[in-house]
DOLOMAR-512577 format. One record per residue (C-alpha): residue in one letter; x, y, z. Coordinates in steps of 0.5 Angstrom, whole numbers, plus 500, padded with zeros to 3 digits. Each point is the difference from the previous one (the first is absolute). Layout:
REM residues N
AXYZ;...
//
This chain:
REM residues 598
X116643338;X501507502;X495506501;X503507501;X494505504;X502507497;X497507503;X498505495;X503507502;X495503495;X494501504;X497505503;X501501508;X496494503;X499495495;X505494499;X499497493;X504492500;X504497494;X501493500;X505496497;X499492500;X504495495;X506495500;X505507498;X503496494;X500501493;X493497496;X497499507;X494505501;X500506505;X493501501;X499508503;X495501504;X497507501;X495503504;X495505496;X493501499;X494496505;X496497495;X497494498;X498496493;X492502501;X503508502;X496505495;X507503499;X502494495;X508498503;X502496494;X498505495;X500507503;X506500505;X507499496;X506496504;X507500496;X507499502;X505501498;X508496502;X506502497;X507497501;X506504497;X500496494;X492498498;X493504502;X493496501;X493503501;X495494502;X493502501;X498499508;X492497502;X495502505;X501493505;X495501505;X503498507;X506497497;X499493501;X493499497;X501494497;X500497507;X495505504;X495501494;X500507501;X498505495;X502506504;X506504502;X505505499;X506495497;X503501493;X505497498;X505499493;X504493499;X507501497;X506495497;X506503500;X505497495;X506503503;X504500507;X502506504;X496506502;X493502497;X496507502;X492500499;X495506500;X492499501;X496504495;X493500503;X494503495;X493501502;X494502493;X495498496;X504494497;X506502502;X503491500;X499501492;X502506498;X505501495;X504506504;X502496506;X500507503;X492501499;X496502506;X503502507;X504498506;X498497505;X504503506;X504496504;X502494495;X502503494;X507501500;X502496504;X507497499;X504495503;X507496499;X500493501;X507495498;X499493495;X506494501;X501496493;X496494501;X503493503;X493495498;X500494497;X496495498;X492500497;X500507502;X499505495;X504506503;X506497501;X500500492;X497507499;X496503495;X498495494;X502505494;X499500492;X503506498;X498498493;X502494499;X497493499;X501497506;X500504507;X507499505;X500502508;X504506502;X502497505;X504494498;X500500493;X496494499;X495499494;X493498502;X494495497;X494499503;X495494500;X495500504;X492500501;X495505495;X494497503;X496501505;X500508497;X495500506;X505499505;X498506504;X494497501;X501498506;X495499505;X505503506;X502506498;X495506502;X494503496;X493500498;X502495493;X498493505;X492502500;X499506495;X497495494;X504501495;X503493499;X501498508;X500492498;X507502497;X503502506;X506496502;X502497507;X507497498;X498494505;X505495497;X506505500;X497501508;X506494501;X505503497;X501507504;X505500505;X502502508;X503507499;X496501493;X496508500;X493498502;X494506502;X494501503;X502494506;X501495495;X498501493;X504500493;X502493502;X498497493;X502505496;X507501503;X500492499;X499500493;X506506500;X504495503;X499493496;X502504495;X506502502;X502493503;X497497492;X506506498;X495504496;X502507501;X494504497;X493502502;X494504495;X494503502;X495504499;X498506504;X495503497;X494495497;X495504501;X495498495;X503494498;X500493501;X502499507;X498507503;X502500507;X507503499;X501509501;X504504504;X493504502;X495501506;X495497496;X498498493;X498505497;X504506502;X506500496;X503507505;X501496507;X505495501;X499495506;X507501503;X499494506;X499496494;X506502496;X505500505;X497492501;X501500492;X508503502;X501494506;X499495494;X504504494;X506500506;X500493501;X500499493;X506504498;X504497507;X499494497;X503502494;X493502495;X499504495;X494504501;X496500493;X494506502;X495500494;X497506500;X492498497;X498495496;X496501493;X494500503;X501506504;X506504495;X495506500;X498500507;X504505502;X498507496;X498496495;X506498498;X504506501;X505502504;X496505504;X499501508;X498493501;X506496497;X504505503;X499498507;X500493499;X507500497;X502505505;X497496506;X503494496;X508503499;X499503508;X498494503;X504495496;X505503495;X506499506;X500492498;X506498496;X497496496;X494501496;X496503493;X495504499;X495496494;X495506499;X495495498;X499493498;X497498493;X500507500;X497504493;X495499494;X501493498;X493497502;X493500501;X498507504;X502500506;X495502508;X505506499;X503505495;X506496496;X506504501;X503504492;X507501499;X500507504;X497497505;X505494499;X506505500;X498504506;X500495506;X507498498;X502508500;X496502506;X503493504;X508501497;X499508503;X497498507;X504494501;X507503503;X503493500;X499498493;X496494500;X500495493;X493504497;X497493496;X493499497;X497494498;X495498493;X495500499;X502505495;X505499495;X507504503;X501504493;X497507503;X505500506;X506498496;X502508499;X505505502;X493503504;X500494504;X502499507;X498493500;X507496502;X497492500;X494497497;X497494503;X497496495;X495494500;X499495495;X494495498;X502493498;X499495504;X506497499;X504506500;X503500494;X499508498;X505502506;X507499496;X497503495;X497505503;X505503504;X505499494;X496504497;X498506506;X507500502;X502502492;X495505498;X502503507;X508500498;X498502493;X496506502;X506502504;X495499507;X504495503;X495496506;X500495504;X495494499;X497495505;X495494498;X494502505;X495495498;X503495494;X494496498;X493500499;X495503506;X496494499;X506494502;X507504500;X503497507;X496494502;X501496506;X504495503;X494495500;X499502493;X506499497;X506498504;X506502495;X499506497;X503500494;X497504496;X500505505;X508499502;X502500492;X496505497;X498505505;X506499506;X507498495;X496505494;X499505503;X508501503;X502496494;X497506496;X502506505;X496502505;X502501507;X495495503;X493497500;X494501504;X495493501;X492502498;X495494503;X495500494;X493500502;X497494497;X503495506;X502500507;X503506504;X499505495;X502506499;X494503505;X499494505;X508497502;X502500507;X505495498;X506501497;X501493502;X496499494;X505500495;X506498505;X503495495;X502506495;X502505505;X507494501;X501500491;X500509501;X504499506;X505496496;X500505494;X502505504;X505496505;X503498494;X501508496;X503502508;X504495502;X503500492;X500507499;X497500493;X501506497;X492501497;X502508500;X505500495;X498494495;X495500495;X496495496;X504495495;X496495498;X503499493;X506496504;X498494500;X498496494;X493500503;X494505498;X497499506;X505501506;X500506505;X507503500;X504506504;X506501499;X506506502;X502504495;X507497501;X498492500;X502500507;X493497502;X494497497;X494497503;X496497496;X493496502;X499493496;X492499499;X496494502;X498495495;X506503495;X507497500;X506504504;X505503495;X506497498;X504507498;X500507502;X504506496;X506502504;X505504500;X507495500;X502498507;X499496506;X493500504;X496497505;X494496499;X494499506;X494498500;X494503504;X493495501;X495506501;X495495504;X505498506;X506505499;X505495499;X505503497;X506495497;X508501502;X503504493;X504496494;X504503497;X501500493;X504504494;X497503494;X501498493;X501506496;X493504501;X496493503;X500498506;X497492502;X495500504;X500494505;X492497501;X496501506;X502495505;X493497501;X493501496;X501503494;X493500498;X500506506;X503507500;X506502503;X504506501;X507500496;X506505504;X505502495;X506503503;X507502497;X506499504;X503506503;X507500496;
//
């Protein structure tokens, strides 16, 4: 950690502004710029968040980044709970070694922070315009954490890529509780304001997992959640969902606000506890799945529009958070008109639209922009869109929509010359979906149909929603040891797509190879690989079209991750023979299909 300490020479005769830079000074890792500026407090008359403006703009020779800045108290709120003082400060993810420059703009005015013009207002003397230099080395980190590999990028593809390394990523990991931020130890008035306090979180069973030398706040707390951030990482699961804002939801306990009912103050102790947990998570190799509202709330914010309210919670959100290099911005769950009417306005087609074009205008890091059905996906498939994935639930209980489902998003969105990216988030029904251990020891159902068929149709990842009908649900889990049995078949998918570098990106659906109408088939264009999953209760195929030549033949279990050693074997004409599975036939098995290299 580094921390330069720079003098402004741009004030007058007396006063002494400071500029603090703190950080790794490697590529990807934040840089955090701490300023000081106008003595203020979350209650002040003079709104901080809305009326004053702090953007900062970093130039290297070769890019340029303007990042939102925010009001933080005494600058280290999260673990003084203080609501005063005169730091602010603006978080930055630099993506290339070498010198970078920074300069300050400092607005003050009547709604200046959502202001279209970010020159609207005037300056504060003695902050804006100060400017600076600071040197950034590539990275040498490794490991879980997700800045040694960079920025997670989709750049109109189908799957996403680090920037970094080059690898491809797909995630698994849980969708439930989506009141994880609920969460007794952070600060706040939501433990005891009679909205829904029976749902407030301890994390207890996860107090055990938390680690000497793990971040923890206020002489102690956050050990709980901080546990349950790392019995995933040790399960290998590598993704995180949340609401953050439920107000008038089910749960109601979750907000960036002071209060319940004031949508234009943020409780900057509490963010900075919220950023505690999202930093673990990203160093122990999570992605960060912010979710925006819920279909309850769509039309909380300006009734649905994008106006002063909305605008300040994505820009607190992009200030605080954007810096992380793995995360997406789902603008609402379930969002839409597909159900019976809502607390609040349900959002239209407009308004649908305006939130993915506000949030790809303020985001300088170009973070994937998805939504989640509710609504069909047919009105933000258009050239006006700026939606870059879509995050799609489904509703069998025994997940049997996901192939199709994805098949079908995936060629409606190519065929509209809209290419998204699509993960699973919330296979199966609301009532059942992901059930526990106890209940079902297996999973196959879940592992067939929703884990291997949503990889085998294309998505890049699947998020696990606890169905509310049973056991640590999707409102009352504190124990992701509930489901610890299928957190192994997730880790296996993903350990064998790695360590076998399947190349999902560049093979699509052809499942007309094999004789069967009902296997799962990805194949490479040139033949060179194919994956094909052989369902339970249905026999393995003995054939598979192929072009002639030499190939290895493995098996994949998906319940335990053994994989068997490769056969080779030769094509006869266009076929080539498939050696049974090496045990349980009646069960499913994944077939990797690979030409040897001439």
């Amino acid at each position: 950690m580094r921390t330069l300490l720079l003098l402004s020479l741009l004030l007058p005769i007396g006063l002494v502004a400071q500029v603090e830079l703190t950080g790794e000074h490697m590529t990807w890792y934040p840089i955090t710029l701490t300023a000081d500026g106008p003595d203020t407090g979350e209650d002040d008359t003079y709104n901080p968040f809305l009326h004053y403006r702090m953007d900062v703009t970093f130039t290297h020779d070769s890019a340029t980044y303007t990042v939102p800045g925010y009001f933080a108290a005494d600058g280290n709120a999260g673990q003084t709970g203080a609501t005063k003082g005169n730091k602010w400060r603006a978080r930055f993810s630099p993506d290339r070694a070498g010198e970078w420059t920074y300069q300050i703009s400092f607005r003050r005015g009547s709604n200046v922070a959502v202001a279209d013009n970010n020159l609207a207002g005037t300056q504060v003397q003695g902050i804006d315009g100060k400017r600076g230099s600071f040197t950034i080395r590539k990275t040498d980190k490794g490991g879980r954490d997700l800045h040694g590999k960079g920025r997670l990028q989709f750049n109109g593809q189908q799957y996403p890529r680090w920037a970094e390394t080059g690898e491809l990523f797909i995630k698994s990991g849980p969708d439930a509780p989506e009141n994880l931020l609920s969460y007794a130890d952070f600060d706040g008035t939501f433990h005891n304001d009679g909205h829904r306090d029976d749902l407030v979180k301890t994390w207890e069973p996860h107090v055990r997992d938390w680690k000497e030398g793990d971040p923890s706040w206020h002489d102690g707390k956050g050990k709980g959640l901080i546990g349950a951030i790392n019995y995933l990482a040790e399960e290998e699961m590598n993704s995180i969902s949340f609401l953050v804002l439920n107000i008038a939801g089910d749960d109601r306990n979750v907000f960036p606000y002071v209060t319940y009912n004031d949508y234009e103050r943020m409780d900057v102790s509490k963010l900075d506890q919220w950023e505690v947990v999202f930093d673990h998570a990203t160093r122990n190799g999570m992605f960060l799945h912010f979710k925006l509202s819920e279909a309850e709330n769509q039309g909380l914010l300006d009734g649905g529009d994008v106006g002063p309210q909305r605008k300040l919670f994505y820009r607190e959100l992009i200030a605080r958070f954007g810096h992380h290099p793995a995360l997406n911005w789902n603008v609402g769950e379930e969002n839409g008109v597909w159900n019976q009417k809502e607390v609040t306005p349900m959002q239209t087609t407009t308004q649908r639209l305006a939130m993915a074009r506000h949030l790809a205008a303020t985001d300088p890091y170009g973070h994937l922009i998805v939504i989640h059905n509710g609504q069909a996906f047919y009105d933000i498939l258009g050239p006006e869109s700026e939606y870059t994935g879509l995050s799609l639930q489904t509703n069998r209980a025994d997940f049997s929509r996901v192939y199709p489902a994805t098949r079908r998003w995936l060629d409606l969105a190519r065929d509209a010359k809209r290419p998204l990216a699509v993960a699973v988030d919330e296979p199966g029904d609301a009532q059942h979906s992901l059930i526990t251990d106890g209940e079902d020891p297996e999973h196959n159902l879940a592992r067939q149909n929703a884990l291997w068929g949503a990889l085998m149709a294309g998505a890049w990842g699947v998020e696990w929603y606890f169905g509310y009908a049973h056991p640590h649900s999707d409102l009352s889990c504190q124990d992701f040891r509930s489901r610890d049995l299928f957190w192994d078949q997730c880790r296996a998918a993903l350990t064998f797509l790695r360590e076998q570098a399947v190349p999902l990106d560049q093979m699509s659906p052809a499942n007309d190879r094999t004789p069967a109408d009902n296997d799962w088939i990805l194949a490479t264009k040139d033949d060179a690989h194919f994956l094909i999953l052989k369902k339970i209760d249905q026999p393995a195929p003995k054939t598979i079209q192929v072009k002639p030549g030499a190939y290895t033949i493995r098996y994949l279990n998906p319940r335990t991750g053994d994989l068997t050693q490769p056969v080779a074997t030769q094509s006869s004409a266009d076929q080539l023979t498939l050696a049974p599975p090496p045990a349980e036939p009646m069960m499913d098995w994944v077939i990797l299909v690979k030409a040897v290299a001439k």
